[in-house]
ROLUM-157946 format. One line per field, with one value per residue: residue in three letters; residue number from 0; x, y, z of N, C-alpha, C in turn. Coordinates in pm, 1 decimal, padded with zeros to 6 digits. Layout:
aa	[Ala	...]
i	[NUM	...]
npx	[X	...]
npy	[Y	...]
npz	[Z	...]
capx	[X	...]
capy	[Y	...]
capz	[Z	...]
cpx	[X	...]
cpy	[Y	...]
cpz	[Z	...]
// end
This chain:
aa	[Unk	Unk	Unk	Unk	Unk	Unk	Unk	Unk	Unk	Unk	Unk	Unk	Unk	Unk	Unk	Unk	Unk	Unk	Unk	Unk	Unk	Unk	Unk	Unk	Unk	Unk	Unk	Unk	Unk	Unk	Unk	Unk	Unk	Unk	Unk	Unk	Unk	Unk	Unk	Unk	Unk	Unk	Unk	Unk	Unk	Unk	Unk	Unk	Unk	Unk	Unk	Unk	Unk	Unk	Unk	Unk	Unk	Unk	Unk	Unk	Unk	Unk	Unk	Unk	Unk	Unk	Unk	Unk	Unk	Unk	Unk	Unk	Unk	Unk	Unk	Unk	Unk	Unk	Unk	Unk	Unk	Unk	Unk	Unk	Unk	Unk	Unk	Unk	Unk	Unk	Unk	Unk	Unk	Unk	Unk	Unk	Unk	Unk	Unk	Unk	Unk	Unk	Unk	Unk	Unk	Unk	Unk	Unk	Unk	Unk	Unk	Unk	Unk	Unk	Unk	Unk	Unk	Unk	Unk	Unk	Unk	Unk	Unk	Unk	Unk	Unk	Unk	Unk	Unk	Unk	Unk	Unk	Unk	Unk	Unk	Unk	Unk	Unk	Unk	Unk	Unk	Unk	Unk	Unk	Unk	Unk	Unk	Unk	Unk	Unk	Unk	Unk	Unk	Unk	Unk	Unk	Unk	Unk	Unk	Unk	Unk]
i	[0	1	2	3	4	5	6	7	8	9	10	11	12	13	14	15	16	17	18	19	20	21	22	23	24	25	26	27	28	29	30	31	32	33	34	35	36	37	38	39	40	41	42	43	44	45	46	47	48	49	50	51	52	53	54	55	56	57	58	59	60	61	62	63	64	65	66	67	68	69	70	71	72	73	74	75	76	77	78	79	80	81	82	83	84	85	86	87	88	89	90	91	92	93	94	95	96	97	98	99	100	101	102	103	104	105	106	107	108	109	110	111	112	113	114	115	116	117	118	119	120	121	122	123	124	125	126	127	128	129	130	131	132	133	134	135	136	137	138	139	140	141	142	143	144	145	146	147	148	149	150	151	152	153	154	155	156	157	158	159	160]
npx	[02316.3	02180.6	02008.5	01999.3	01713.1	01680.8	01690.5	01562.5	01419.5	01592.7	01829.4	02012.7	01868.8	01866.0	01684.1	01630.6	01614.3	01627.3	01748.4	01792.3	01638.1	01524.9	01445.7	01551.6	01786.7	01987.6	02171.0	02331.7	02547.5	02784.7	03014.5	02881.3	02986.3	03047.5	03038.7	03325.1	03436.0	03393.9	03342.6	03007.3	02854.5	02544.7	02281.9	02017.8	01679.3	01386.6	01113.4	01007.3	00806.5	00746.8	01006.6	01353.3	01451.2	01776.1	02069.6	02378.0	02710.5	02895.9	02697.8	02523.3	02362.0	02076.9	02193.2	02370.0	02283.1	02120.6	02321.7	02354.4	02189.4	02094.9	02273.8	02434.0	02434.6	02697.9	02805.3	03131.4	03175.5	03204.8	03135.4	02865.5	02583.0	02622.5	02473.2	02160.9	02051.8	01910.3	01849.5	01996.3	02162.5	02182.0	02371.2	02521.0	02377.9	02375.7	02493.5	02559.0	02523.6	02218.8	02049.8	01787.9	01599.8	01582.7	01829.7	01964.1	02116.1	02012.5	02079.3	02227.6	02188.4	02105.7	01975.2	01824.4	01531.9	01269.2	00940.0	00737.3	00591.1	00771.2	01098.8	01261.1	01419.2	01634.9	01680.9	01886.0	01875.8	02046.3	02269.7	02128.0	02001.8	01760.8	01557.0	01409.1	01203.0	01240.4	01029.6	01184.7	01202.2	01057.8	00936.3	01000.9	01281.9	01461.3	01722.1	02037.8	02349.8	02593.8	02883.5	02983.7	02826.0	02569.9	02264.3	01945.1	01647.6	01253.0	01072.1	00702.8	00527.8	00544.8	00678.5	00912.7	00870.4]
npy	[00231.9	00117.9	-00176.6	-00422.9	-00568.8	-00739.4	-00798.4	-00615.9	-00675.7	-00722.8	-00631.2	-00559.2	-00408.4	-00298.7	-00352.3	-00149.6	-00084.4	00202.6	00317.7	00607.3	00891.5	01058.4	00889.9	00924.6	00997.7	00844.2	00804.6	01031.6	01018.1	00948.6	00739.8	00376.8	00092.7	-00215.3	-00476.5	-00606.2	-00376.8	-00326.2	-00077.5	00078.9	00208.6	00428.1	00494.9	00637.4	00504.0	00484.5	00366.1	00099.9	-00129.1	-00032.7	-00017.0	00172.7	00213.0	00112.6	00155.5	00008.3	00085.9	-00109.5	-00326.8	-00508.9	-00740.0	-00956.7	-01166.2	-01110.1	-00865.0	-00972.6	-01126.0	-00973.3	-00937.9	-00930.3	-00765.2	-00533.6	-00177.1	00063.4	00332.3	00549.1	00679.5	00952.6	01079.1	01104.4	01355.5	01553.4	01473.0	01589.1	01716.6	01505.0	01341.8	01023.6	00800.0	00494.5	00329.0	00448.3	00374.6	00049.8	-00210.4	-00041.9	-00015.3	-00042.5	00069.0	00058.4	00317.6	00307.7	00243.8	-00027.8	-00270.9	-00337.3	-00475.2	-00473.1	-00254.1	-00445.0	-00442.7	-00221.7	-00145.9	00002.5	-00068.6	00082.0	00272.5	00373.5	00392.0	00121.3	-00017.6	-00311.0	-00505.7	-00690.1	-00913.5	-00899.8	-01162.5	-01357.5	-01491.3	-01385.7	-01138.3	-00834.4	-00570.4	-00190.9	00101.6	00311.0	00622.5	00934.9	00884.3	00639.7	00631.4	00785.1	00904.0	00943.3	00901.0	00902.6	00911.8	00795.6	00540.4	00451.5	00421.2	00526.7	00397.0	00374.4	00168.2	00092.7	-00123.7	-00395.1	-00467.3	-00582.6	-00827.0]
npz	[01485.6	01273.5	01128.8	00878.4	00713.2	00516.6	00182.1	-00048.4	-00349.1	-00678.6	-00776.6	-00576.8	-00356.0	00039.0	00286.8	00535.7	00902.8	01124.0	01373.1	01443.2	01533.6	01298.9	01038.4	00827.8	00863.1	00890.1	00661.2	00679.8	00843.2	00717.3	00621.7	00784.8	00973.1	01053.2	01311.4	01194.1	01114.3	00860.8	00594.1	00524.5	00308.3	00252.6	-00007.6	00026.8	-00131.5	-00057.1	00083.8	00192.3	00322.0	00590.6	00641.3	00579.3	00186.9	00083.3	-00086.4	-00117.1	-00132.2	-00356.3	-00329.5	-00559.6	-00646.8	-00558.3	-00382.7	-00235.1	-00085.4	00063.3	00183.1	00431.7	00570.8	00881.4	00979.5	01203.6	01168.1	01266.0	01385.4	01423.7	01760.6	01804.2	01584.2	01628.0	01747.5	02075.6	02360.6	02515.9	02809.2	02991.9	02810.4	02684.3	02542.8	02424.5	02415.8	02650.2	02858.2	02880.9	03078.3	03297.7	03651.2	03863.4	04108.5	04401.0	04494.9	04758.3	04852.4	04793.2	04582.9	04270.3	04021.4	03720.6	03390.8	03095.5	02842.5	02641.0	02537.6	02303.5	02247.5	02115.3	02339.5	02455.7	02637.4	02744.4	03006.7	03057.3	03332.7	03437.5	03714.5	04037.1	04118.0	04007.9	03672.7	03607.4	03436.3	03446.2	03254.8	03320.4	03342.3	03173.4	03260.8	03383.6	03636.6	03676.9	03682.7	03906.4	03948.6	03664.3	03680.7	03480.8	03500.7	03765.8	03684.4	03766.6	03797.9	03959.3	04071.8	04125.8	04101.4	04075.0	04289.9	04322.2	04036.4	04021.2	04181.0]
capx	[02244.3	02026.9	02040.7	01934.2	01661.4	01681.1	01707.7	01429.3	01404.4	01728.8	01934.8	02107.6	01854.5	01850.6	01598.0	01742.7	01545.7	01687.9	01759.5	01816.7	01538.3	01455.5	01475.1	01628.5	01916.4	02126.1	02284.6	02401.5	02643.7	02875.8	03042.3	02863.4	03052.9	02955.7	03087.0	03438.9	03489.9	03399.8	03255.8	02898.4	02855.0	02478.3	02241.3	01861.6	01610.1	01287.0	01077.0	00942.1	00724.3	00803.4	01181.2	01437.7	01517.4	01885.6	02146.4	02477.6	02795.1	02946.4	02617.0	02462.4	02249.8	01967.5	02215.0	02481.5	02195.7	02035.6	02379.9	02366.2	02029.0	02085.1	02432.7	02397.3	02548.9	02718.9	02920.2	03172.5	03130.2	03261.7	03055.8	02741.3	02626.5	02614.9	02317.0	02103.6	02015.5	01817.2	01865.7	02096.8	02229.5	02110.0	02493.8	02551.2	02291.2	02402.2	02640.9	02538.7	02415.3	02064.1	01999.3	01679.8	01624.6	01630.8	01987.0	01957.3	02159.1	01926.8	02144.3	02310.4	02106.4	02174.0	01989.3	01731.7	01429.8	01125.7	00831.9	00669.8	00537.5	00876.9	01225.4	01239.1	01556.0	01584.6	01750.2	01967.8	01860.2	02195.4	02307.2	02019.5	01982.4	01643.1	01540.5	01285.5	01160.7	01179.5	01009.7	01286.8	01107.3	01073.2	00868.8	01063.2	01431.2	01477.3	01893.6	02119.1	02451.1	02663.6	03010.4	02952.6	02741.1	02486.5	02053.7	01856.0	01510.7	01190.2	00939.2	00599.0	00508.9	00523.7	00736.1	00992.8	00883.8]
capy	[00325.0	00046.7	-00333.3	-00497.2	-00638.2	-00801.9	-00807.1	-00597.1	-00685.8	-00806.3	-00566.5	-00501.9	-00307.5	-00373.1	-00252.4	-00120.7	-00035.0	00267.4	00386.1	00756.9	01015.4	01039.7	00736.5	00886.1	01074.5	00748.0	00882.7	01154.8	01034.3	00865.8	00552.5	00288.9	00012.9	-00354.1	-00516.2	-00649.1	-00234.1	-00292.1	00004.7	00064.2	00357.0	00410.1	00573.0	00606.2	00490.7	00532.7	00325.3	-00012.7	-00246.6	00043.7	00029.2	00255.4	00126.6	00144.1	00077.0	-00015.8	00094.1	-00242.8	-00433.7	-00512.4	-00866.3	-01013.4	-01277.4	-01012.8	-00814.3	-01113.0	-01196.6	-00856.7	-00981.2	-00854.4	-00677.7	-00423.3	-00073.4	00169.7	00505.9	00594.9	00799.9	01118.2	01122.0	01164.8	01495.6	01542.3	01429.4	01716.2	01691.3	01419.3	01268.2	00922.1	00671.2	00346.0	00216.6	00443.5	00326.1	-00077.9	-00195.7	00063.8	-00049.2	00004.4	00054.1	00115.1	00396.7	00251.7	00226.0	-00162.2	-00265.5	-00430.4	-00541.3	-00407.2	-00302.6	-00561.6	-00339.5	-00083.4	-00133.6	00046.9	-00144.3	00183.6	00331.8	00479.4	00325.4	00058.8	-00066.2	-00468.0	-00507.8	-00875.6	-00905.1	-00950.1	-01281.0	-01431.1	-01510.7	-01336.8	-00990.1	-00703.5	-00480.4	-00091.5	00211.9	00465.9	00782.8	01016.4	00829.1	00516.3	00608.8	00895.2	00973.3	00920.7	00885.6	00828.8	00885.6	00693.9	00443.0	00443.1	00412.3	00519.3	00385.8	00367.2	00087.7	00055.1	-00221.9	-00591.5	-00486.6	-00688.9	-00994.4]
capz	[01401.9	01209.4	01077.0	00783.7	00741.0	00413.5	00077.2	-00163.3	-00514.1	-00749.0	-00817.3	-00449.1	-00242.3	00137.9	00346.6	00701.1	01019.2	01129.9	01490.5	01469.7	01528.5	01213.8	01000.6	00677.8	00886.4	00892.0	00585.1	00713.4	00916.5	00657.8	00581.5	00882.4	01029.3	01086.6	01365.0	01183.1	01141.8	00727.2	00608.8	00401.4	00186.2	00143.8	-00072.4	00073.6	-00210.7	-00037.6	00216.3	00208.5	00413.9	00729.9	00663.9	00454.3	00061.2	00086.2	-00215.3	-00020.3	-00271.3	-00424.3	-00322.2	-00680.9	-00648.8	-00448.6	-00301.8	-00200.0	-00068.0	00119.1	00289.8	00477.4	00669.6	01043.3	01002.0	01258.3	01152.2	01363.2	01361.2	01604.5	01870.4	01786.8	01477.0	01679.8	01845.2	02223.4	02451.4	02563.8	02914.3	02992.5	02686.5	02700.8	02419.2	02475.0	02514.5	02741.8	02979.2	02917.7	03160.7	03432.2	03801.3	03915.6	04242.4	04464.8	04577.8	04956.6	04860.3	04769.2	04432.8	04189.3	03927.3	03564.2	03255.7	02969.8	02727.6	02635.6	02433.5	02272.7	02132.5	02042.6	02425.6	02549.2	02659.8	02896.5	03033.4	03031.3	03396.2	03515.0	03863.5	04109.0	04127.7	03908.2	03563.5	03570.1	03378.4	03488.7	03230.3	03374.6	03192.6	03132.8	03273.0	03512.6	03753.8	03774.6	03731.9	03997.2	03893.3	03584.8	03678.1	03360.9	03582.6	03868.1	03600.7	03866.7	03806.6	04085.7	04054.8	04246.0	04053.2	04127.6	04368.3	04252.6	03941.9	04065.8	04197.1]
cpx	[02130.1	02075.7	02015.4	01872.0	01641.9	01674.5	01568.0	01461.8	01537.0	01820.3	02010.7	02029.7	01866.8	01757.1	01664.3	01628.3	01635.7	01636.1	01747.5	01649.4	01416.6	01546.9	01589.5	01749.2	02036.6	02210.9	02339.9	02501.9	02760.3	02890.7	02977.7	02904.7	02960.5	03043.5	03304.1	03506.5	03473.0	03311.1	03148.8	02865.4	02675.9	02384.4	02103.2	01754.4	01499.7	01219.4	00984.5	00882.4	00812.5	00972.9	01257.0	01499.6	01658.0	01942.2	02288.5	02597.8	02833.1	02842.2	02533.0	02382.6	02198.0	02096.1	02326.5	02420.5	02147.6	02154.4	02418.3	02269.2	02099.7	02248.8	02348.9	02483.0	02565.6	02830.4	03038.2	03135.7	03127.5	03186.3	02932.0	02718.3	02618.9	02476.1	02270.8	02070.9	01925.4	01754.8	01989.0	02103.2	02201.1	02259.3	02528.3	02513.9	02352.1	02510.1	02624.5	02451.9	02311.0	02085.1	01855.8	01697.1	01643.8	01808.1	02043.5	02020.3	02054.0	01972.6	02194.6	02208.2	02242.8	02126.1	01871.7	01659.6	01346.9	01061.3	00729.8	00576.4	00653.0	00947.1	01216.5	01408.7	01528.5	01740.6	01810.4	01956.8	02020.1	02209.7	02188.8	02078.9	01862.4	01667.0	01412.0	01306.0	01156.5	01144.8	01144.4	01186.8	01137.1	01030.8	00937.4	01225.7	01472.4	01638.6	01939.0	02265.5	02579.7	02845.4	03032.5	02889.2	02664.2	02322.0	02000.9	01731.0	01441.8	01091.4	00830.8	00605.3	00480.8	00613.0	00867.3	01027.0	00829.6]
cpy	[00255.0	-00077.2	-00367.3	-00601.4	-00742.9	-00749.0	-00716.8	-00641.8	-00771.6	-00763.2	-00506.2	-00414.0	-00372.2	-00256.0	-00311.1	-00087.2	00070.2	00332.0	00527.5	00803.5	00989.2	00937.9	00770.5	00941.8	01003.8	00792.7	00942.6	01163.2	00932.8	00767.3	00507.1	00219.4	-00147.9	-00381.0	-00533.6	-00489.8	-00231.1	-00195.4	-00001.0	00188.0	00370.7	00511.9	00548.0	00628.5	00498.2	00447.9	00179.9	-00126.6	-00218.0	00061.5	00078.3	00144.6	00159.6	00079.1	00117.4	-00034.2	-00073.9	-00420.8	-00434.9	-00592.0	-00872.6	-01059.2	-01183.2	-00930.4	-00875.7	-01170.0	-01072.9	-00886.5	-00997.0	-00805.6	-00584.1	-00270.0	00022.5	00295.2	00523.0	00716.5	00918.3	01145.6	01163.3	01265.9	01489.4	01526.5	01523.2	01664.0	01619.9	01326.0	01150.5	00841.7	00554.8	00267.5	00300.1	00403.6	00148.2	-00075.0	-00132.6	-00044.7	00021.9	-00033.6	00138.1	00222.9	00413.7	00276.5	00010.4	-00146.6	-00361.0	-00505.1	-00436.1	-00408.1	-00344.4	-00473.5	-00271.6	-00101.5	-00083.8	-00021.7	-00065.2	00255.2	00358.6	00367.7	00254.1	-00011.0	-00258.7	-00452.1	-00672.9	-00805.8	-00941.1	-01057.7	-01360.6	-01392.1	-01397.4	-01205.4	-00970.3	-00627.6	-00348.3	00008.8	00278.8	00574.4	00801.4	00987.3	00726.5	00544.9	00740.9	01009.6	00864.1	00955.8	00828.4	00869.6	00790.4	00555.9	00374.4	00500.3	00428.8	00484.4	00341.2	00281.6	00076.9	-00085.1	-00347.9	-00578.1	-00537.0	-00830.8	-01041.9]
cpz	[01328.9	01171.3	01017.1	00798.2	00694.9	00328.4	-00006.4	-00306.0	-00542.0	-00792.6	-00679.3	-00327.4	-00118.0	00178.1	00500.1	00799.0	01065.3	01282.3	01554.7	01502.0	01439.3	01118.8	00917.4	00706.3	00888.2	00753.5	00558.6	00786.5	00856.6	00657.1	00778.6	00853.7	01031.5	01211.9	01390.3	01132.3	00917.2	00692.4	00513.9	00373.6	00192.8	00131.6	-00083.1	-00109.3	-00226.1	00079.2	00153.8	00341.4	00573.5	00734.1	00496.6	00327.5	00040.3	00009.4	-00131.4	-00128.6	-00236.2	-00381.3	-00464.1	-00684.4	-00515.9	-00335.6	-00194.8	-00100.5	00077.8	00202.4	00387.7	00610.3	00795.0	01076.9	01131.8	01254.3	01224.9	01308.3	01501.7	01645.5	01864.4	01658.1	01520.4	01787.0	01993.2	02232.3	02487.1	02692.2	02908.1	02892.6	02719.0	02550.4	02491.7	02521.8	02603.6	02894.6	02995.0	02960.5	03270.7	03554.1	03834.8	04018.2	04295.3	04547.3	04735.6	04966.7	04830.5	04600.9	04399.4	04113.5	03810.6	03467.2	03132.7	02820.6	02719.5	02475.3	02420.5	02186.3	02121.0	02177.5	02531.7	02518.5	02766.9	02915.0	03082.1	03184.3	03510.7	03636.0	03933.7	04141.0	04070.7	03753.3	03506.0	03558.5	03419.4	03359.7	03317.9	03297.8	03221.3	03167.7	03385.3	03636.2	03805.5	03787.5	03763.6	03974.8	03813.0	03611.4	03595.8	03421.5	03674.0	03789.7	03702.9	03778.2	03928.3	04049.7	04151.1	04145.8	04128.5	04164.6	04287.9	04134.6	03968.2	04151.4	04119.7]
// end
């Protein structure tokens, strides 16, 4: 749902990057999680330097604040609403096999990023170490198979060597 980024000011704020939609809806979906399943309470304060001013119950100081820096917070599953067609969750896409549309496997996406001109899927080649960038869209990934956890895609030429 979002991560901290750090610490604002001295009295406990954190400022979060926020995943959802819309930014300020992360508090709408109750207590978030960290990893070790502890939960964070919090209470949106306004927006700083592009990310949400968040006061996180029983966080009160800078340093308290400041040891939060890249938590990553989540919700479970059932707290968030269904996918609309053609809509996906970014975990449900990692983990899934890509294959070419020839019928050739390509490899597994590792994970799914936007740096602000769509979704691209970050895909481990098969038996390599090495990652491909693919856009997420309609042009390059032909079927979504979230049963089968099957990718069909067709990349433009050279985007994989």
């Amino acid at each position: 749902m979002g991560v901290v980024l750090g610490a604002h000011g001295v009295s406990g704020l954190v400022r979060i990057k926020s995943f959802t939609e819309t930014p300020e809806d992360i508090v709408t979906y109750g207590p978030l999680e960290d990893d070790r399943g502890v939960p964070y309470i919090l209470n949106l304060k306004g927006w700083a330097k592009g990310a949400l001013l968040v006061q996180i119950k029983g966080i009160r100081d800078r340093d308290a604040a400041e040891a939060l820096k890249g938590e990553k917070l989540t919700v479970s599953r059932d707290a968030l609403p269904k996918s609309q067609d053609g809509e996906y969750y970014h975990a449900d896409l990692i983990g899934i096999r890509v294959y070419h549309v020839d019928g050739r496997e390509l490899g597994v996406v590792t994970e799914v990023h936007n740096f602000g001109a769509g979704d691209l899927i970050d895909v481990r080649l098969l038996g390599t170490s090495k990652t491909v960038l693919l856009p997420f869209n309609e042009s390059t990934v032909s079927e979504v198979d979230l049963d089968k956890k099957k990718l069909l895609v067709d990349p433009i030429a050279g985007l994989l060597d």
